[in-house]
Backbone as CSV, one residue per row, in Angstrom:
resi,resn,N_x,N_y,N_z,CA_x,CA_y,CA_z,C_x,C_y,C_z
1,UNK,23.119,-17.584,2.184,23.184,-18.060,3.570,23.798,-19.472,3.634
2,UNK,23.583,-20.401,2.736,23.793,-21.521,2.826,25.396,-21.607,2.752
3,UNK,26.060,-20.861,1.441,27.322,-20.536,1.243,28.067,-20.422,2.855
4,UNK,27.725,-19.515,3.316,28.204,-18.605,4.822,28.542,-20.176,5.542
5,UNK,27.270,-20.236,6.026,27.131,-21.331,6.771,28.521,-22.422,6.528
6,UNK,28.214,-22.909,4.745,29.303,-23.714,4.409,30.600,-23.179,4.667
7,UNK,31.165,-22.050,4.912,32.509,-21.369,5.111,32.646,-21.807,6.317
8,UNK,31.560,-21.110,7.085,31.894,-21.559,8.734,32.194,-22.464,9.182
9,UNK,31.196,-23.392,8.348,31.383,-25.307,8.933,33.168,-25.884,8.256
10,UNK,33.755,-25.339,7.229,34.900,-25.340,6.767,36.032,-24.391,7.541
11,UNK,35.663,-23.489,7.936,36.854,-22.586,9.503,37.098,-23.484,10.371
12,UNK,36.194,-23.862,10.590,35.742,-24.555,11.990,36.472,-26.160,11.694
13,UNK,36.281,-26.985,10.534,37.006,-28.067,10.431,38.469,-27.601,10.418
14,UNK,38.752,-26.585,9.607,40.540,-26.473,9.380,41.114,-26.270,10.951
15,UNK,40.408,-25.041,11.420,40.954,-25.204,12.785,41.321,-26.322,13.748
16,UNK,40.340,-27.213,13.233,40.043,-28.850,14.392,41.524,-29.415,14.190
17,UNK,41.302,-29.719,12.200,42.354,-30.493,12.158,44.132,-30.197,12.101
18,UNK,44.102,-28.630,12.125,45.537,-28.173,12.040,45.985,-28.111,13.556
19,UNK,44.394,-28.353,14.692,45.103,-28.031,16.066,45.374,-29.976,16.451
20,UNK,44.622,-30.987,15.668,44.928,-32.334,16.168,45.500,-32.824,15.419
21,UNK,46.050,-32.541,14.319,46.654,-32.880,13.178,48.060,-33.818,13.792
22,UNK,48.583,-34.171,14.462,49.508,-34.998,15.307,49.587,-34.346,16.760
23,UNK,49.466,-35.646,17.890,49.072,-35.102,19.216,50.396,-36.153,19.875
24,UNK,50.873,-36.724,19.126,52.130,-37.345,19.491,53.681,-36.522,19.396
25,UNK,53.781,-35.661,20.622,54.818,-34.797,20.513,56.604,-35.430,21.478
26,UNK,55.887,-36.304,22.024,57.060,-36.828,23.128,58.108,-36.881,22.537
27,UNK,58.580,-37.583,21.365,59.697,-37.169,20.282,60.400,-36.240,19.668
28,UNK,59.828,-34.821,19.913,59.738,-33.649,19.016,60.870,-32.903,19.906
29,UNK,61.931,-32.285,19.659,62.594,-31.039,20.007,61.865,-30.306,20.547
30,UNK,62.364,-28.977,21.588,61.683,-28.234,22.184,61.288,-26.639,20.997
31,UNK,62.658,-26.950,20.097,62.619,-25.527,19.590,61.258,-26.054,18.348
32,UNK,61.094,-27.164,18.154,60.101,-28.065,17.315,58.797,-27.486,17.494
33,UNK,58.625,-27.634,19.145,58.016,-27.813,19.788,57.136,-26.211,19.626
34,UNK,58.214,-25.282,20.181,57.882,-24.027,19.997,57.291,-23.430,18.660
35,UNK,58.115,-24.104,17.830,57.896,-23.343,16.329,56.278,-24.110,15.756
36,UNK,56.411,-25.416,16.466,54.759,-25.943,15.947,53.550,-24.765,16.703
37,UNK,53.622,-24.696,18.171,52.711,-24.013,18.885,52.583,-22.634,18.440
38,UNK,53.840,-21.806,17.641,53.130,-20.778,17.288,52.601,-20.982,15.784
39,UNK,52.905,-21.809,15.014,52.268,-22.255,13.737,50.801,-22.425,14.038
40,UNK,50.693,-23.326,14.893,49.064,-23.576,15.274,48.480,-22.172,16.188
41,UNK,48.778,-21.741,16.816,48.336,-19.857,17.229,48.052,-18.896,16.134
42,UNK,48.885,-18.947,15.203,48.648,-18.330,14.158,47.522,-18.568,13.488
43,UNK,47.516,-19.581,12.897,46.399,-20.601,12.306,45.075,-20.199,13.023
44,UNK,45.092,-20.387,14.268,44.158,-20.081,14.966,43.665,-18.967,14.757
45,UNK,44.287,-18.041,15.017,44.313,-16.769,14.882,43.386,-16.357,13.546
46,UNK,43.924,-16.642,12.270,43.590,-16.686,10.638,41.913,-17.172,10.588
47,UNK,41.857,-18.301,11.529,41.076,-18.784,11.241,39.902,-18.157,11.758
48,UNK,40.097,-17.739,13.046,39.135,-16.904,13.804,38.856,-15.811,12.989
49,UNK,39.948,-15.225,12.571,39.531,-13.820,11.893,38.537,-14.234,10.449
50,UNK,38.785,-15.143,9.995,38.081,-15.462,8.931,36.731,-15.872,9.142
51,UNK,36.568,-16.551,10.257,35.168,-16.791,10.754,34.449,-15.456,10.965
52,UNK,35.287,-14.116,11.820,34.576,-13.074,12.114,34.515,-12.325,10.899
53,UNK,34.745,-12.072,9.646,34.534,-11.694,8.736,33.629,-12.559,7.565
54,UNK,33.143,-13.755,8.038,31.737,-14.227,7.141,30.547,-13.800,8.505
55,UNK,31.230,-13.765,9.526,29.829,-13.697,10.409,29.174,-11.815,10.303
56,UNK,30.364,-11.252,10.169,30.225,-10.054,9.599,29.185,-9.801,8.160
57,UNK,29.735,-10.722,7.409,29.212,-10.672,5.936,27.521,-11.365,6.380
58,UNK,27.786,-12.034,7.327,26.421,-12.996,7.394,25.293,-11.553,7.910
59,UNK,25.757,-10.764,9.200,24.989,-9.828,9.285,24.974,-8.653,8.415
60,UNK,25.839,-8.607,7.430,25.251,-7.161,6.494,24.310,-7.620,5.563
61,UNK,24.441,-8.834,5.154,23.305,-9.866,4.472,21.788,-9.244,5.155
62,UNK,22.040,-10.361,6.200,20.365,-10.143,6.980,19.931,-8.595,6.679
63,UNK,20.891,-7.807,7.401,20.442,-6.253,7.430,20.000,-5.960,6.152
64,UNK,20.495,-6.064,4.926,20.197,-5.390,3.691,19.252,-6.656,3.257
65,UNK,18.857,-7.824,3.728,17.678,-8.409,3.342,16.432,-7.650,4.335
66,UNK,16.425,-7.581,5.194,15.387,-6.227,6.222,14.802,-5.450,5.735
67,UNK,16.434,-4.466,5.009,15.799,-3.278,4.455,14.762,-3.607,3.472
68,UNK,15.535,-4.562,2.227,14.611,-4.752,1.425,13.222,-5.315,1.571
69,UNK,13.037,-5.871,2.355,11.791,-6.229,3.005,10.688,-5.425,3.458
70,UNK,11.383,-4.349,3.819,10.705,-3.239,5.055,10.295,-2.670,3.248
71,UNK,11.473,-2.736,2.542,11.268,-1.478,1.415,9.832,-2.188,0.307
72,UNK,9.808,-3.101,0.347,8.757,-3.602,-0.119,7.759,-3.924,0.405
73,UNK,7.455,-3.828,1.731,6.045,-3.424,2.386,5.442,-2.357,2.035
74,UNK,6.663,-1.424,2.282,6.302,0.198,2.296,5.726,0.450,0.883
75,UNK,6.398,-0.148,-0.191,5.705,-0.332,-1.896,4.418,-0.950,-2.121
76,UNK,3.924,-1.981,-1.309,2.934,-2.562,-1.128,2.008,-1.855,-0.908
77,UNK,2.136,-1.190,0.592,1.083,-0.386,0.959,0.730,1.012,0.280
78,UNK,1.717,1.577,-0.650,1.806,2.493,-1.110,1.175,2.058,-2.355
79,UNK,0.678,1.226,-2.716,0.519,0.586,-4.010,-0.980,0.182,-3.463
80,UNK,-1.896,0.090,-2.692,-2.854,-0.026,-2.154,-3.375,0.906,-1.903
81,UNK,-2.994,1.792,-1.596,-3.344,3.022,-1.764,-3.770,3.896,-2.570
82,UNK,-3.052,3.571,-3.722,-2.890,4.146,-4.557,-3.764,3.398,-5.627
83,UNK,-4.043,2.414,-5.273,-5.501,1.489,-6.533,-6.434,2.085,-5.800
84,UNK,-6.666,2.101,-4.421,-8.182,2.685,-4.001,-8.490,4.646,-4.647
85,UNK,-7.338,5.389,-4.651,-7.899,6.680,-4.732,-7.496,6.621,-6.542
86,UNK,-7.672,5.724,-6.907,-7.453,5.675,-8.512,-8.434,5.176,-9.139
87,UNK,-9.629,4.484,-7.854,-10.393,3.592,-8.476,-10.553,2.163,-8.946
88,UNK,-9.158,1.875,-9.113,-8.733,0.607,-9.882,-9.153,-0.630,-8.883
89,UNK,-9.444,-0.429,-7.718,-10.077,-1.388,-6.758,-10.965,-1.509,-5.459
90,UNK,-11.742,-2.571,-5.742,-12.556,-2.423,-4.411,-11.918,-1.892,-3.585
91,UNK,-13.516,-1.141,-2.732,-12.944,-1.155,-1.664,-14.170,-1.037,-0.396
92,UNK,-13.942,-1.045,0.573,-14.547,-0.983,2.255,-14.110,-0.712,3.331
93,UNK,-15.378,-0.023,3.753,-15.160,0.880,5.276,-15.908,1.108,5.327
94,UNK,-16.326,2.145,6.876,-16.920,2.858,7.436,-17.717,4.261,5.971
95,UNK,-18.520,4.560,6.334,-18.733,5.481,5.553,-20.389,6.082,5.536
96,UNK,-20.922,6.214,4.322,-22.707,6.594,4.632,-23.027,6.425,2.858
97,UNK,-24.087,6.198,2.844,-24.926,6.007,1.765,-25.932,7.035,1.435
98,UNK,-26.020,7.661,0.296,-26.740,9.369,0.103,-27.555,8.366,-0.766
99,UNK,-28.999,9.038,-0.814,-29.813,8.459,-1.552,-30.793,10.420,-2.327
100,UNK,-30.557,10.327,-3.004,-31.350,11.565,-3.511,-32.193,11.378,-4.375
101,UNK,-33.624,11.577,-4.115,-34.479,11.709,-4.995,-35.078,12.754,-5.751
102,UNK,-35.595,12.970,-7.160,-35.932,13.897,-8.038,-37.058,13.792,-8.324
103,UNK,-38.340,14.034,-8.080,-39.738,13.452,-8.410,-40.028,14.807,-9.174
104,UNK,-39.050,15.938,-9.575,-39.415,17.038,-10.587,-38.551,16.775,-11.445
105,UNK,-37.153,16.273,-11.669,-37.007,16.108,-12.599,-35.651,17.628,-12.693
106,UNK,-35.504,17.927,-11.714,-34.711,19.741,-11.610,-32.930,19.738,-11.195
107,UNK,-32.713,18.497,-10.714,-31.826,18.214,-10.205,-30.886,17.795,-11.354
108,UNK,-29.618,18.585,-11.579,-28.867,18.968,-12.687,-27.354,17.923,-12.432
109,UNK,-26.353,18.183,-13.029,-25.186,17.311,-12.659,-24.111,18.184,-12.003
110,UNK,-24.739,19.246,-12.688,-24.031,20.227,-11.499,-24.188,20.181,-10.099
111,UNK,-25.647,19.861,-9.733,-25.621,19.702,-8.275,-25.206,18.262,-7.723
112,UNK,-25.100,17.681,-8.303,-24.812,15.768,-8.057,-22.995,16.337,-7.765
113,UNK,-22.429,17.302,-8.897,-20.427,17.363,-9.003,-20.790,18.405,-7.611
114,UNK,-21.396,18.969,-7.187,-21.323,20.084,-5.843,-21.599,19.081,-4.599
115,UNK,-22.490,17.995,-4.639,-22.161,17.242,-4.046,-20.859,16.468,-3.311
116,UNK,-20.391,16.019,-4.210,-19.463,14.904,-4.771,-18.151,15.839,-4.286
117,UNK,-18.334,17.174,-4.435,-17.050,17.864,-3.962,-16.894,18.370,-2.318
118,UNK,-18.338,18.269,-1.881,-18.075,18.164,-0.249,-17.574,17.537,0.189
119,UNK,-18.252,15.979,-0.718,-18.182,14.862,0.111,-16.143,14.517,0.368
120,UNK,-15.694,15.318,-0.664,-14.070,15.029,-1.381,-13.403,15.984,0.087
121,UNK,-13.897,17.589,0.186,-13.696,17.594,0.640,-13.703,17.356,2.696
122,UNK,-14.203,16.700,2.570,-15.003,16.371,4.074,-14.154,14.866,4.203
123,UNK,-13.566,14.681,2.965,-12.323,13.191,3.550,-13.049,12.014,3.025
124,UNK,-13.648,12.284,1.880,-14.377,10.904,1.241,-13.046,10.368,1.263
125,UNK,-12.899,8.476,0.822,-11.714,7.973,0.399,-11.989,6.988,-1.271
126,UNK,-13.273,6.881,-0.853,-13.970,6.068,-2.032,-15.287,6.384,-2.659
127,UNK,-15.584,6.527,-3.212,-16.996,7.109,-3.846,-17.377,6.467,-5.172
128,UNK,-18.772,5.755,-5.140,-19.768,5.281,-6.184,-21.062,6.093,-6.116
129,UNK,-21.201,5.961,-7.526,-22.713,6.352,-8.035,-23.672,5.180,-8.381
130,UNK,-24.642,5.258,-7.701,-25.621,4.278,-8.563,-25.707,2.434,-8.662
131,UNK,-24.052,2.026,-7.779,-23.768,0.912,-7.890,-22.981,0.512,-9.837
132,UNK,-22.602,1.978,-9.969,-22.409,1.831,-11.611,-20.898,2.139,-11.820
133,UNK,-21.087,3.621,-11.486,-19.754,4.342,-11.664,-18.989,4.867,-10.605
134,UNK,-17.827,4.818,-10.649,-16.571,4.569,-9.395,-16.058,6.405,-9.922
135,UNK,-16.474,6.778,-8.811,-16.450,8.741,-8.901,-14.294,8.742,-8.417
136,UNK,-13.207,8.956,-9.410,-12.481,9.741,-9.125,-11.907,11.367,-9.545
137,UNK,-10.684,11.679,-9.355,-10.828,12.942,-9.374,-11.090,13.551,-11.280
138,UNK,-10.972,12.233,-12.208,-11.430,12.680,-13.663,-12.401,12.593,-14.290
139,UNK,-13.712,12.246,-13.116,-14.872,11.656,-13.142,-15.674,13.341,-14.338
140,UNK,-16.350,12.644,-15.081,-16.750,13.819,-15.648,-18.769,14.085,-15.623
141,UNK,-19.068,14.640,-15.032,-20.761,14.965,-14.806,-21.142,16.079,-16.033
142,UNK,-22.216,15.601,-17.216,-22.122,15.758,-18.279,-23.746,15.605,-18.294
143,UNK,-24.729,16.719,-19.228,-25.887,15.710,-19.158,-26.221,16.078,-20.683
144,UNK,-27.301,15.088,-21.341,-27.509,15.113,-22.565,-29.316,15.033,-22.856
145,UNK,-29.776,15.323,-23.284,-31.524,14.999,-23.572,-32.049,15.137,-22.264
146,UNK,-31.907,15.797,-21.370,-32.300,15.762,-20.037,-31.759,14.747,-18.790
147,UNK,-30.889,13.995,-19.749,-30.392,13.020,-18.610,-28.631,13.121,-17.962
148,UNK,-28.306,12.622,-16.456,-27.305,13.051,-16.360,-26.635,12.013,-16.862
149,UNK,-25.192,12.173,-16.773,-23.889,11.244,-17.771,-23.537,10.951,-16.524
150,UNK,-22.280,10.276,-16.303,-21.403,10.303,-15.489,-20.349,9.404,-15.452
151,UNK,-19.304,9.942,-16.325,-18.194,9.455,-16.979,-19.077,8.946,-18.054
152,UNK,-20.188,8.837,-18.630,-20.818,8.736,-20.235,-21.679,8.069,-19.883
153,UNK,-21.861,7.415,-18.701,-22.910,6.610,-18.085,-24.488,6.935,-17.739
154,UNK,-25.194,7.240,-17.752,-26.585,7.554,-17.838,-26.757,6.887,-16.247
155,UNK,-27.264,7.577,-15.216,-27.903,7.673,-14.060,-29.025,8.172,-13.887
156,UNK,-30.245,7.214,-13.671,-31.416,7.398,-13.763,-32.036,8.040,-12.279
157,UNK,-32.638,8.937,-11.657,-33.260,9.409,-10.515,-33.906,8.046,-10.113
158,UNK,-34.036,7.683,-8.393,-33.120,8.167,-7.257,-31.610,7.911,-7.544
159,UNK,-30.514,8.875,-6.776,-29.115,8.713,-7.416,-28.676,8.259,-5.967
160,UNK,-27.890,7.412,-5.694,-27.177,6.815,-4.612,-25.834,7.045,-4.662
161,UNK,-24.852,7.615,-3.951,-23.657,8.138,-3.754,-23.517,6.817,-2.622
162,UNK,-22.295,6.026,-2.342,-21.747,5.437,-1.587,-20.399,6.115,-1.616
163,UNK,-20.410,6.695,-0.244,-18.544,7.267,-0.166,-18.110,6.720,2.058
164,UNK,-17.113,6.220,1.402,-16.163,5.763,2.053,-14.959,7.017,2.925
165,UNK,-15.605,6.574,4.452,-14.801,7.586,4.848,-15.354,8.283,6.487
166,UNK,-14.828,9.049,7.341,-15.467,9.084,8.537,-17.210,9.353,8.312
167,UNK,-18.029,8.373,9.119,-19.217,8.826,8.433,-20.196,9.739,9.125
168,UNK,-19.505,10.197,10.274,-20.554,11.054,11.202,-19.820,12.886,9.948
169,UNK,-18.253,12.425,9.862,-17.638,14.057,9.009,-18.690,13.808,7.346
170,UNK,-18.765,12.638,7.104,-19.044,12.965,5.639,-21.149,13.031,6.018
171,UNK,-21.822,12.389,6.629,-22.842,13.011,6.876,-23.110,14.506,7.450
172,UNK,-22.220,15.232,7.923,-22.581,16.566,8.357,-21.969,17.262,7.082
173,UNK,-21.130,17.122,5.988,-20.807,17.543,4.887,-22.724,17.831,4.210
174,UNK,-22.814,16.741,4.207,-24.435,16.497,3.269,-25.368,17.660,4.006
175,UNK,-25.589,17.264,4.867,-26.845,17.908,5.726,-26.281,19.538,6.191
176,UNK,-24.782,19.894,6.547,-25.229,21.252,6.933,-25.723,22.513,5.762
177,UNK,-26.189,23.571,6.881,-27.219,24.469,5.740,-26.185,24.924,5.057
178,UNK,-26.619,24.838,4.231,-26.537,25.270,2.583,-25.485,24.189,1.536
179,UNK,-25.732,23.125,2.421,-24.925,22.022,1.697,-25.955,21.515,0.594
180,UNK,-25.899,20.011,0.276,-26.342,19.608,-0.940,-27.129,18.869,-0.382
181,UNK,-28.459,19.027,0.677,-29.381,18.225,1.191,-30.483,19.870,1.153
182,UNK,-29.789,20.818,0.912,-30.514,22.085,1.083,-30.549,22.334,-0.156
183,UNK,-29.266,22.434,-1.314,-29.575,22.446,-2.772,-30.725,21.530,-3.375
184,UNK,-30.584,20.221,-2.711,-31.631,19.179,-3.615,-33.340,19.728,-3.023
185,UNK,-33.312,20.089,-1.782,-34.990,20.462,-1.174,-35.349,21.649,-1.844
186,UNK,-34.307,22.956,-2.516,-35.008,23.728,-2.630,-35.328,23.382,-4.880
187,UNK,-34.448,22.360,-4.928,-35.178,21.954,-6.410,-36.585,21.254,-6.161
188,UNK,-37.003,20.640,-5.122,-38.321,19.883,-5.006,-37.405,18.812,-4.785
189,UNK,-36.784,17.689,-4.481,-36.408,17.059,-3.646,-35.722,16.669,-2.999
190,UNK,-35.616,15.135,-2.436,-35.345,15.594,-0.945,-33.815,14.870,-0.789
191,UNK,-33.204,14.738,0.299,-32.148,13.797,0.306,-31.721,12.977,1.750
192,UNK,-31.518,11.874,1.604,-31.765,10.925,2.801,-29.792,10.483,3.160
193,UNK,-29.904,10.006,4.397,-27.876,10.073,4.552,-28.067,8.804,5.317
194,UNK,-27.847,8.041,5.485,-27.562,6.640,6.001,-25.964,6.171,6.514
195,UNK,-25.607,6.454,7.925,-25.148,5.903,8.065,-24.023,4.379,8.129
196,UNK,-22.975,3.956,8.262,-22.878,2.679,8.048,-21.554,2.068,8.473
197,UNK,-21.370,1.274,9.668,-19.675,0.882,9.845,-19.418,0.205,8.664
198,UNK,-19.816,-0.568,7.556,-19.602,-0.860,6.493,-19.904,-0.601,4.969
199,UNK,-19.187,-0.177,4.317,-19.906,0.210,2.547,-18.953,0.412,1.748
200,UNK,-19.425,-0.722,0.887,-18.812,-1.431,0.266,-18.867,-0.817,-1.381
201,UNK,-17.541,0.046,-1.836,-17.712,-0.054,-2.770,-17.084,-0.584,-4.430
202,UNK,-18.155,-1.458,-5.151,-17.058,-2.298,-6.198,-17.028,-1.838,-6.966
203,UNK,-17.429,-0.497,-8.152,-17.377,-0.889,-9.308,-15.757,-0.080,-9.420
204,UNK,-15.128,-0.241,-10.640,-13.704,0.258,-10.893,-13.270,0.992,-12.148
205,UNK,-13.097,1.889,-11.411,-12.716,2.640,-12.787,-11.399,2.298,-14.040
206,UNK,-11.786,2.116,-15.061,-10.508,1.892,-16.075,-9.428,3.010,-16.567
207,UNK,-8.044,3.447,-16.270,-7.791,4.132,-16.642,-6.525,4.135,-18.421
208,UNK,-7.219,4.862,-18.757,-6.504,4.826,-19.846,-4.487,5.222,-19.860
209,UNK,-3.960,4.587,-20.774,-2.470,5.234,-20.834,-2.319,6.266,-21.584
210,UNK,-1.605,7.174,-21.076,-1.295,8.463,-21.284,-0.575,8.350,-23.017
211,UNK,-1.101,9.568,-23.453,-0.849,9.792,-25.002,0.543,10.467,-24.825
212,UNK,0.730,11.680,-24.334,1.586,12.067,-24.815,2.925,12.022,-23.283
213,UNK,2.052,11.790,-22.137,3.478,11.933,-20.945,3.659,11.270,-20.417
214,UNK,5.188,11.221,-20.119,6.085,9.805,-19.817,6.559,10.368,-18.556
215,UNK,6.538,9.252,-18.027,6.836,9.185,-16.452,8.402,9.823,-16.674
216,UNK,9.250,10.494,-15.699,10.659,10.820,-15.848,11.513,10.089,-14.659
217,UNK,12.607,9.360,-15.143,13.404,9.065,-14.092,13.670,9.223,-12.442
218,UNK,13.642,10.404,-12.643,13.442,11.047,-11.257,12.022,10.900,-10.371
């Protein structure tokens, strides 16, 4: 830009001084006279056109600085996006807080992943366990000596699900019959849904780099 600018402010002097460049003509021949005025028309002419071709250059500049601008928002937000359903970052909203309790001890990880898959499909956007583990789609529910895993993590009864997401759709996920508020009552216990315009969830999942596949050009 600065360049441009400097061209312009340099059109703009040549023109000045090739049109005042001697203003003392009373001496001069007529055919002099003639042949100077179209020298300086011309000039003029050159010069104008040269001005309209940086002012040209000046707007394909701006425009393709725009695009790139616009094009790196759009990467931004796409890149925000893409840390929240990956795990890789906090996050907050609207959403509800599941609290399930086990006072038998019956409640398996199978029913915690049957959970967890309403809630996915009912438009969760974010989902924690326990305040521990950050639930995405490679989350693995595993149990060992009677206890559940989750991603290798040990979750002790009551289990708290925080998921992010409309919270009147993801509370009727929980509660209608034969959802996972009806699976947990008929093991012996019970399950509670809490509302919330805010819920907040931090912990983040780490993902490992791929062993054997490489991203492709395309």
């Amino acid at each position: 830009m600065a360049v441009l600018l400097a061209a312009l402010g340099f059109a703009a002097v040549a023109q000045m001084r090739l049109t005042g460049a001697d203003d003392d003509y009373s001496g001069q021949r007529r055919e002099n006279l003639i042949e100077l005025l179209e020298s300086l028309a011309a000039a003029a002419d050159r010069t104008q056109t040269q001005i309209d071709e940086l002012e040209q250059t000046r707007e394909e500049l701006l425009s393709s600085s725009e695009r790139r601008q616009i094009a790196v928002e759009e990467a931004r937000q796409r890149l925000e996006v893409l840390t929240v359903l990956t795990g890789t970052a906090a996050a907050a909203g609207p959403g509800v807080t599941i609290t399930i309790t086990d006072p038998e001890a019956a409640v398996t990880s199978t029913n915690l992943l049957n959970g967890i898959e309403e809630l996915r499909d009912a438009g969760a956007e974010a989902i924690e366990m326990n305040d521990r583990v950050r639930v995405v789609a490679s989350t693995s529910f595993t149990e060992r000596d009677g206890e559940i895993l989750v991603d290798g993590v040990k979750l002790p009864s009551p289990y708290s699900i925080e998921a992010i997401g409309s919270s009147h759709t993801l509370s009727e996920a929980v509660i209608f019959r034969g959802g996972l508020a009806d699976e947990i009552e008929r093991l012996g216990g019970k399950v509670s849904v809490e509302k919330a315009d805010l819920v907040e969830v931090q912990s983040l999942h780490s993902i490992d780099a791929p062993e054997y596949s490489q991203p492709t050009e395309s």
